[in-house]
C-alpha positions in Angstrom: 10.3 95.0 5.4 9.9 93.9 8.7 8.2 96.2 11.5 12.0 96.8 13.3 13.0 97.9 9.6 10.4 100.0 8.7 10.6 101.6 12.0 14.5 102.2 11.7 13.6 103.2 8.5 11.3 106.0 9.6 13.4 107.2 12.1 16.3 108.0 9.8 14.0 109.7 7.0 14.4 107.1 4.7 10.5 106.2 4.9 7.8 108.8 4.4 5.1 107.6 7.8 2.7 109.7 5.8 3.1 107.2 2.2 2.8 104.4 4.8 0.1 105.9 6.4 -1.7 106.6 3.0 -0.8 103.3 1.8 -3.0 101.5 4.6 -5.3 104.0 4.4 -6.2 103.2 0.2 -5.8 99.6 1.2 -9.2 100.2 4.0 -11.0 101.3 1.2 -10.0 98.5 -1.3 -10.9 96.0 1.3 -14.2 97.3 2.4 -16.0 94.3 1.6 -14.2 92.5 4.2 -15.7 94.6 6.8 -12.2 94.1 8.7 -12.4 97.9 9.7 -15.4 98.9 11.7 -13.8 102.8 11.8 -11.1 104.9 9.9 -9.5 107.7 11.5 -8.3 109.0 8.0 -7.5 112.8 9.6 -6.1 111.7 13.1 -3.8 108.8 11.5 -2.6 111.9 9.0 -2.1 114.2 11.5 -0.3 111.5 13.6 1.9 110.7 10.8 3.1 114.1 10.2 4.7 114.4 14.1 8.4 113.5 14.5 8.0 109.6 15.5 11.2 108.6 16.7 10.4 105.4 18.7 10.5 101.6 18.3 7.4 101.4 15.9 7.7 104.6 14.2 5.2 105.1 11.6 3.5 102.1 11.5 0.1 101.9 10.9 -2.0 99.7 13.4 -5.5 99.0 13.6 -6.8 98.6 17.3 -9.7 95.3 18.0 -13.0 97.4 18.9 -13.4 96.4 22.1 -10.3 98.3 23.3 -10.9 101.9 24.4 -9.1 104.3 21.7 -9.5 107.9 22.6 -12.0 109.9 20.7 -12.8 106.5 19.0 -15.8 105.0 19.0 -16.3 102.5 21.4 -19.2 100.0 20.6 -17.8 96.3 21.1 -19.5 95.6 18.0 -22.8 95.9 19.6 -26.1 98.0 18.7 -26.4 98.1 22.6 -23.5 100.7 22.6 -23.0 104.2 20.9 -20.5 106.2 22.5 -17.2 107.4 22.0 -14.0 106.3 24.1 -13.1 109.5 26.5 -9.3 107.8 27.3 -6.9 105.1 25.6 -6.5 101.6 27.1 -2.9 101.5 28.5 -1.7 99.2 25.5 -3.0 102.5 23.2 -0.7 104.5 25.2 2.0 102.1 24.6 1.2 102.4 21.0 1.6 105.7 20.9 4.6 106.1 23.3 6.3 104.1 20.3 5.6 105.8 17.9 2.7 103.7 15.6 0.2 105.4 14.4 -3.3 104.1 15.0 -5.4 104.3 11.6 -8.8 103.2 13.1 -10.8 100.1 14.7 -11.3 96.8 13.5 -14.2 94.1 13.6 -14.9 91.6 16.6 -17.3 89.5 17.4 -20.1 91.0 19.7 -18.1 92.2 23.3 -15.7 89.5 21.8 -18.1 86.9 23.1 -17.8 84.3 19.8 -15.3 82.3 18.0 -16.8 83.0 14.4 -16.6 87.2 13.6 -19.7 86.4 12.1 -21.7 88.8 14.9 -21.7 92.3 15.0 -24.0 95.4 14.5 -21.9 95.9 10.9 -22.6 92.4 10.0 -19.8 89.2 9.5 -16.3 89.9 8.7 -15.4 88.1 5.6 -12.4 85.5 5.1 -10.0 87.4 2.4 -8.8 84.1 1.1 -12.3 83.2 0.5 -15.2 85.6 1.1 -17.8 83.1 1.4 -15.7 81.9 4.7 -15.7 82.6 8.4 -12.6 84.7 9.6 -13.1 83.0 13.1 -13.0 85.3 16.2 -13.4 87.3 18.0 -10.6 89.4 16.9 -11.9 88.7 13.5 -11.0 92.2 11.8 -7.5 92.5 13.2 -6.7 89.0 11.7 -8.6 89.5 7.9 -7.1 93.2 7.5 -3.3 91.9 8.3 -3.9 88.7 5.9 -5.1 91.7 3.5 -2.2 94.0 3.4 -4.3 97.0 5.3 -2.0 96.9 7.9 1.6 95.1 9.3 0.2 95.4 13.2 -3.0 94.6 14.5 -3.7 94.3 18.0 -6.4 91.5 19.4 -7.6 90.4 22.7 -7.8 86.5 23.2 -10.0 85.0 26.0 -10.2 81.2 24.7 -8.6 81.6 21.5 -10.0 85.2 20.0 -6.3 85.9 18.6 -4.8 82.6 17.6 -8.4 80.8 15.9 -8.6 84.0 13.2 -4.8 83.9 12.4 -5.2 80.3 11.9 -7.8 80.6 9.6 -6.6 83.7 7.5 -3.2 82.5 7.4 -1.2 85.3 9.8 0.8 85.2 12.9 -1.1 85.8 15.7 0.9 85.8 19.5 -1.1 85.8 22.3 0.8 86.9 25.3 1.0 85.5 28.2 -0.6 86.8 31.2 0.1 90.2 32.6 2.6 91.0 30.0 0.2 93.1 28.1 -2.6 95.0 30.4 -5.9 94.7 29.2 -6.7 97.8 31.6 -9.5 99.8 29.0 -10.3 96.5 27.2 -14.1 95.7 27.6 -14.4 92.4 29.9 -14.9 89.2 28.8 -13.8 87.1 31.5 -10.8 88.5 33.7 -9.4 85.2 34.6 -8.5 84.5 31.1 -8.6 88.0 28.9 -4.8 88.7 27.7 -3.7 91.0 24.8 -2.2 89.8 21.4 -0.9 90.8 18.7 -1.3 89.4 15.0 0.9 90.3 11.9 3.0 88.9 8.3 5.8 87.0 10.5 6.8 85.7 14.0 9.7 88.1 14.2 7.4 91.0 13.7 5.1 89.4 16.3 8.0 88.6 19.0 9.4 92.3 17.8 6.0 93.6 18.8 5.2 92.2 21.9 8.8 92.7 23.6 8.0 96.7 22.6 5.4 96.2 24.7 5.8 94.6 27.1 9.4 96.1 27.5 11.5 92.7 26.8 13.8 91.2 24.4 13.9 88.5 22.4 17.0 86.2 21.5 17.1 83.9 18.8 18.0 80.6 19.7 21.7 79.2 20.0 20.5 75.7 19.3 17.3 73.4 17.9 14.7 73.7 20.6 13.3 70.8 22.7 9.8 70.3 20.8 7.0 68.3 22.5 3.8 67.2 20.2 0.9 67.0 22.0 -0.5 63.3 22.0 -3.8 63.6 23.6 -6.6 61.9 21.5 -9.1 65.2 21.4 -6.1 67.4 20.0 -5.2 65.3 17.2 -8.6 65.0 16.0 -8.2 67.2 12.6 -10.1 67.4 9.5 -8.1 65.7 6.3 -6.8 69.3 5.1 -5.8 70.3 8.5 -4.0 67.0 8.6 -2.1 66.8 5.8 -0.3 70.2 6.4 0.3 69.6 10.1 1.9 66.3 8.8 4.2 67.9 6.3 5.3 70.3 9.1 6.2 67.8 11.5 8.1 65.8 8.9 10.5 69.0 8.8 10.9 68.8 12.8 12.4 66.7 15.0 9.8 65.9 18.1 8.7 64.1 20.7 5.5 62.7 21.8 4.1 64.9 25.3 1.0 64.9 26.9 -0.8 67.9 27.7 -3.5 68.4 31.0 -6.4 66.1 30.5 -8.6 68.2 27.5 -12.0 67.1 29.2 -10.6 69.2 32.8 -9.4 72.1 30.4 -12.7 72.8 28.5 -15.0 72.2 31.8 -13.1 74.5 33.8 -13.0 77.3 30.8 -16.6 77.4 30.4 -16.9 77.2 33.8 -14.7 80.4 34.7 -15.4 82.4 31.4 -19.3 82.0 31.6 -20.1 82.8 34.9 -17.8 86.2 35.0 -19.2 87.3 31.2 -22.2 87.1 32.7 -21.0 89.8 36.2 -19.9 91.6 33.0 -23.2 92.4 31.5 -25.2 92.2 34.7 -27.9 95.5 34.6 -27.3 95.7 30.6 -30.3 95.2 28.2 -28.9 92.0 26.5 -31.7 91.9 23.7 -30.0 94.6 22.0 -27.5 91.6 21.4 -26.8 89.3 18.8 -29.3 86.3 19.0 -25.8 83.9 19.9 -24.7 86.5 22.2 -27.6 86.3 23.9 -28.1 82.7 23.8 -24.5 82.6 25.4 -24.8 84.6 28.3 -28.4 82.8 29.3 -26.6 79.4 29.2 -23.6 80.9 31.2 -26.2 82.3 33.7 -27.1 78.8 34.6 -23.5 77.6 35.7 -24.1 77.4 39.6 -21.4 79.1 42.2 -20.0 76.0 42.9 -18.8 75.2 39.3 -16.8 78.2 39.3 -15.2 78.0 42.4 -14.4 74.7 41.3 -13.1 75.5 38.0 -10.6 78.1 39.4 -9.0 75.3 41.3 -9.3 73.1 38.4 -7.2 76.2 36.7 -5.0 76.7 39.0 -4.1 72.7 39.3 -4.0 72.7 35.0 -1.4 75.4 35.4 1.1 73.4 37.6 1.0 70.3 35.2 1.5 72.5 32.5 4.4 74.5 34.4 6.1 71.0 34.8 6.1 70.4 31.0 7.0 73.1 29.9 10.6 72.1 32.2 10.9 69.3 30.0 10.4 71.1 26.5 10.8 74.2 25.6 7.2 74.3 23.5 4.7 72.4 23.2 3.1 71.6 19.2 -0.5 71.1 18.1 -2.8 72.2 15.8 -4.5 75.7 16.3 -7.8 74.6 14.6 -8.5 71.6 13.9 -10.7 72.4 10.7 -10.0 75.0 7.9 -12.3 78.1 7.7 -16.0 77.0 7.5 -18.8 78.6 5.4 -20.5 81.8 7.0 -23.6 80.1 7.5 -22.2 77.0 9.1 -23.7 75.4 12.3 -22.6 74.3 15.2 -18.6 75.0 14.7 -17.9 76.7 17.5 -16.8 73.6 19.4 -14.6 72.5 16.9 -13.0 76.4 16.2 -12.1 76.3 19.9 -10.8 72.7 20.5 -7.1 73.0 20.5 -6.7 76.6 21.9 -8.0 77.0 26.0 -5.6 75.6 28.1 -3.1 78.5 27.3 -5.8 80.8 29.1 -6.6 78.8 31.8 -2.9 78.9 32.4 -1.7 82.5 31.3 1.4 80.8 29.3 2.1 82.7 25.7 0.9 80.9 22.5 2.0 81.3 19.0 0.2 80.7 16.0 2.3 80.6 12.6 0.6 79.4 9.0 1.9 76.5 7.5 2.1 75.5 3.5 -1.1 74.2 2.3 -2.4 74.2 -1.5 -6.0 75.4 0.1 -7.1 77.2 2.8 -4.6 78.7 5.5 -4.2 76.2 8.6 -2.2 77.2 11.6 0.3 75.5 14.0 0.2 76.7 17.6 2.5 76.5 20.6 2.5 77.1 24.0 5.7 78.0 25.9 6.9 78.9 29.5 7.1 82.9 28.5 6.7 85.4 25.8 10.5 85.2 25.0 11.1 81.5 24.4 7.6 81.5 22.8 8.8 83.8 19.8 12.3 82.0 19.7 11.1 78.7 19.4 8.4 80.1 17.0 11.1 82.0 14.4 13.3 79.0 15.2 10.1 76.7 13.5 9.4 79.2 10.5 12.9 79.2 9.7 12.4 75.1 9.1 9.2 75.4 7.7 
């Protein structure tokens, strides 16, 4: 059933939220070995369950990334350095609430969400369910392993240069990022402001477009006719291992496309290291950083070396990325390309990071909303993303694609 259904379901008394509750709830333990879920709230999810739930999510169980601030919750970013408990919900918790999903407990990110692999955290790596020897990718490593494992429908994950759409990709889920300001990320620990935005990751598009219009308080149409789709034909995007390629192929053999090309991908990845780097560093100014993971660590020392003048730079940069990107997006109504350009590597795997994050910036730099759906492969899941002028048309187009596919 799809979250609208469930929900509808709920609210006429044809669905016990309690058995759904329970149901996630059995399906945490089962999974443990993932290490998805970093904490269950067995008693508060129960207790939740049992109140009349009448809104648009009624009953459905969601697990919340750890970096975002869940009342009486712990709040520890997946770090060693913290050990607290959250004194207030972040304002997409309250939205949550106010419709009526109930919030089973947190799930696994990569350290303060600074990494790409969900291999870094006090708890240890979060494990790829299709193949445990695998990296789920990150940072919002849990939420995209405990949806691919049936623990939950919902999961909600913060993306800063990719942390939503590179762990759907590689576990084979939907994962929406939003697109800027749609979703507040007041009560979600920092990365780097200029690019943080809220996602959500799930079974389907439509219960991905169905949970970010609850929301953000918008509706989404399905389309009246085939969309415009661009392909993006810049060299660096199209650079995909053999696996990767063979399922993006067979996809766009199903699709009728044109050949677009995106903002130079040199300009994109200087001026998103060059913004997210310096401010993740502001971030964690007058913390004791060698309670970190060694990467962590690593990352922020390198980021504390970027000089003033290469940020300042980069925002322009951003800002002028954004306005070539506008003017596509006029011309198509999405834009296609590969979300990862390598299936899930092996936990102890070096030097992927560049490679996990290839294809997936420039919808940060520029705050537009980016889908990622799976796509048929024999093997391990791979993903096709787009990027389109507003959470709306990005879920249309995106339904309007797994309908073909």
């Amino acid at each position: 059933m799809t979250l609208e259904a469930t929900a509808a379901a709920v609210r006429a008394g044809e669905l016990d939220p309690v058995a759904l509750v329970e149901q996630a709830l059995q399906r945490a333990v089962d999974t443990a070995e993932l290490n998805a879920v970093v904490h269950l709230d067995a008693e508060g999810a129960r207790a939740a369950a049992r109140q009349h739930l009448t809104g648009p999510l009624a009953g459905i169980p969601v697990l919340v990334k750890e970096i975002i601030q869940v009342a009486g919750m712990p709040y520890r970013c997946g770090s060693a350095s913290m050990d607290g408990l959250a004194t207030a919900d972040a304002e997409v918790v309250l939205r949550l609430r106010a419709a009526g999903a109930v919030i089973i407990g947190l799930s696994h990110s990569h350290e303060f969400a600074y990494g790409c692999t969900g291999t870094s955290n006090r708890v240890g790596p979060c494990l790829n369910p299709h193949d445990q020897t695998r990296m789920t990718g990150g940072s919002s490593s849990g939420a995209a392993a405990a949806v691919a494992a049936g623990v939950v429908p919902l999961a909600i994950g913060t993306d800063t240069a990719g942390s939503v759409r590179m762990p759907a990709a590689l576990c084979g889920v939907v994962g929406f990022k939003a697109s800027r300001h749609s979703l507040p990320v007041d009560g979600v620990f920092p990365l780097a402001q200029s690019l943080d935005q809220v996602g959500v990751l799930t079974n389907s598009v439509a219960d991905a477009a169905y949970a970010i219009d609850v929301l953000s308080n918008s509706a989404t149409a399905p389309l009246t006719q085939a969309p415009r789709l661009g392909v993006a034909g810049n060299p660096q995007y199209r650079e995909i291992d053999v696996q990767v390629g063979e399922a993006w192929s067979r996809a766009l053999a199903k699709l009728e496309t044109v050949e677009v090309e995106l903002p130079d991908w040199q300009a994109t990845l200087r001026a998103g290291v060059d913004l997210q780097g310096p401010e993740a560093v502001a971030n964690h100014m007058g913390r004791d950083i060698t309670q970190y993971q060694p990467d962590v660590q690593l990352r922020l020392r390198e980021a504390a070396e970027v000089p003033a003048w290469r940020y300042v730079q980069a925002r322009a940069a951003a800002a002028d990325l954004t306005e070539q990107l506008s003017e596509l997006l006029h011309e198509v109504d999405a834009v296609l390309l590969p979300t990862v350009p390598i299936v899930a590597p092996l936990l102890d795997a070096a030097d992927v990071r560049p490679r996990l994050m290839q294809n997936t910036r420039l919808a940060n730099l520029t705050g537009f909303p980016a889908i990622t759906l799976p796509l048929q492969t024999a093997g391990l899941p791979v993903g096709l993303q787009l990027i389109a002028r507003d959470n709306q048309k990005a879920g249309a187009v995106a339904a309007w694609i797994e309908a073909q596919l």
